[in-house]
N, C-alpha and C positions, 0 to 999 in steps of 0.2 A: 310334488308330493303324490299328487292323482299315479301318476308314471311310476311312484317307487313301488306301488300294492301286488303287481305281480311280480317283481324280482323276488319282495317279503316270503310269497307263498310259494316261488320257485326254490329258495336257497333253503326258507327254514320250515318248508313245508304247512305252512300256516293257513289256513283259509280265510278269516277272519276280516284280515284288511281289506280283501278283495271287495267286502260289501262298501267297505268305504269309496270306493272309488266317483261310484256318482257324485256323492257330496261334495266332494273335494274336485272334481273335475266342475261342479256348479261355484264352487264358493271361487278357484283360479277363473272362471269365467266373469264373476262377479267381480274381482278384484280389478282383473284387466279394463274391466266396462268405469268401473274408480278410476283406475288410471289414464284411459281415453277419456273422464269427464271433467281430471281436470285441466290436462292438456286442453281440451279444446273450450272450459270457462276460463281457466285461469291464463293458461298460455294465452291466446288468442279471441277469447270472447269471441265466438260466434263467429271470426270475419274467415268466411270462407274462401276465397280467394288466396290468402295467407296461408291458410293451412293446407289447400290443394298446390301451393307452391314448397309449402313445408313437405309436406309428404313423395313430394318427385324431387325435391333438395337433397333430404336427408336420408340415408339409405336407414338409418339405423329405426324413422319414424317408419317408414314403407315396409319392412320386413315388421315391426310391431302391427301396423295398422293392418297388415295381411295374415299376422296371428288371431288376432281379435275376430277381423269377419269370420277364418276358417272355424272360432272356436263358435259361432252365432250358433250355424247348424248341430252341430252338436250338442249346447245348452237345449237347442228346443227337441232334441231328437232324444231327452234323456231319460225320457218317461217311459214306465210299460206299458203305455196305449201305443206310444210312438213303436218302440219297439215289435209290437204286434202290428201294426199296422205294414210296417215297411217289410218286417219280414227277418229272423236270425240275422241268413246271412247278409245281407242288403245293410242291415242295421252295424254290423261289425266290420264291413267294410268302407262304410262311412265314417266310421269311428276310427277307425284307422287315421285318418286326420289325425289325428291326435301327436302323431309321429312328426307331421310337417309344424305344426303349429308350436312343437316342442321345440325341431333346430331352430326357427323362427323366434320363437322369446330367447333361446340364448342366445343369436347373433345381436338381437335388439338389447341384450343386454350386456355385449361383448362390446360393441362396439358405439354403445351411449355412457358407457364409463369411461372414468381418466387413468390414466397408465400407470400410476402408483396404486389404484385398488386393484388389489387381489383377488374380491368377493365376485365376480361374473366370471373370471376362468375357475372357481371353482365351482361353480354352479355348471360352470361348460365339463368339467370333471367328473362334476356329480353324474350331468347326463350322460355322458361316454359311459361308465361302468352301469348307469341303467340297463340301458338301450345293449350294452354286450353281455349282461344278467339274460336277456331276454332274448339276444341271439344263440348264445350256448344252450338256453331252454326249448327253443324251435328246434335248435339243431338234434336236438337231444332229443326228440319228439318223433320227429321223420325219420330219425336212423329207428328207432322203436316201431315204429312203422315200416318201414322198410324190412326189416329183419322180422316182424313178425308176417309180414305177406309172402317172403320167400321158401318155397319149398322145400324140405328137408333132402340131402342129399339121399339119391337111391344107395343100398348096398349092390357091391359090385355083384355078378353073378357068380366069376369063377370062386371068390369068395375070401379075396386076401386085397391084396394093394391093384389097384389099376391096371390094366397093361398099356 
């Protein structure tokens, strides 16, 4: 949901979502932190050895458990102190994680479901047309950039078509 708030404001012009973004990138951080606790009270109670065999076992736990850590820094980096502190750019290119941590949940969620549900390749769906909402919007950025850094063509001197 955190990931749909700029396509929202890319397509329909909206600004609006975008403030959402934090909260929603906290409350998926929080959700995920539920879902590692109870993996590791219910699944396994504590027995670490287990779950460090679980997580080099199962690809689908390893690619989860390496969404989680990447989302860590980010949950703590989500404040305006933080943000001031590190610095704009520093701070959004950290955030950029956000991208890894995303194919990450949907592998982890592709590949821990059973082959009659549907519901994780459409979530896998879902993120393909974010993620290309968001590349047609870059792209569309830089050529506007682009084209407004480039110098207007001179007029020829003799004062008709080229020679």
């Amino acid at each position: 949901a955190s990931l749909a708030m700029t396509p929202l404001r890319i397509l329909f012009h909206w600004s609006w979502p975008v403030t959402l973004r934090r909260l929603l990138g906290l409350f998926a951080f929080f959700y995920a932190s539920l879902h590692f606790s109870v993996w590791l009270v219910v699944d396994h109670f504590f027995d670490w050895r287990q779950m460090g065999a679980d997580i080099v076992k199962r690809p689908y736990i390893t690619v989860g458990m390496t969404a989680l850590l990447l989302m860590i820094p980010l949950a703590v980096t989500s404040t305006a102190g933080a943000i001031r502190r590190l610095g704009g750019a520093r701070w959004q290119w950290l955030h950029r994680l956000v991208y890894v941590v995303g194919v990450c949940a949907v592998l982890h969620y592709l590949w821990l479901a059973k082959k009659a549900n549907p519901d994780p390749y459409y979530s896998a769906a879902a993120f393909i047309v974010l993620m290309a909402i968001r590349a047609v919007g870059w792209a569309r950025r830089v050529s506007a950039r682009l084209t407004a850094t480039r110098p207007a063509p001179r007029p020829s001197p003799q004062g008709g078509e080229g020679a």
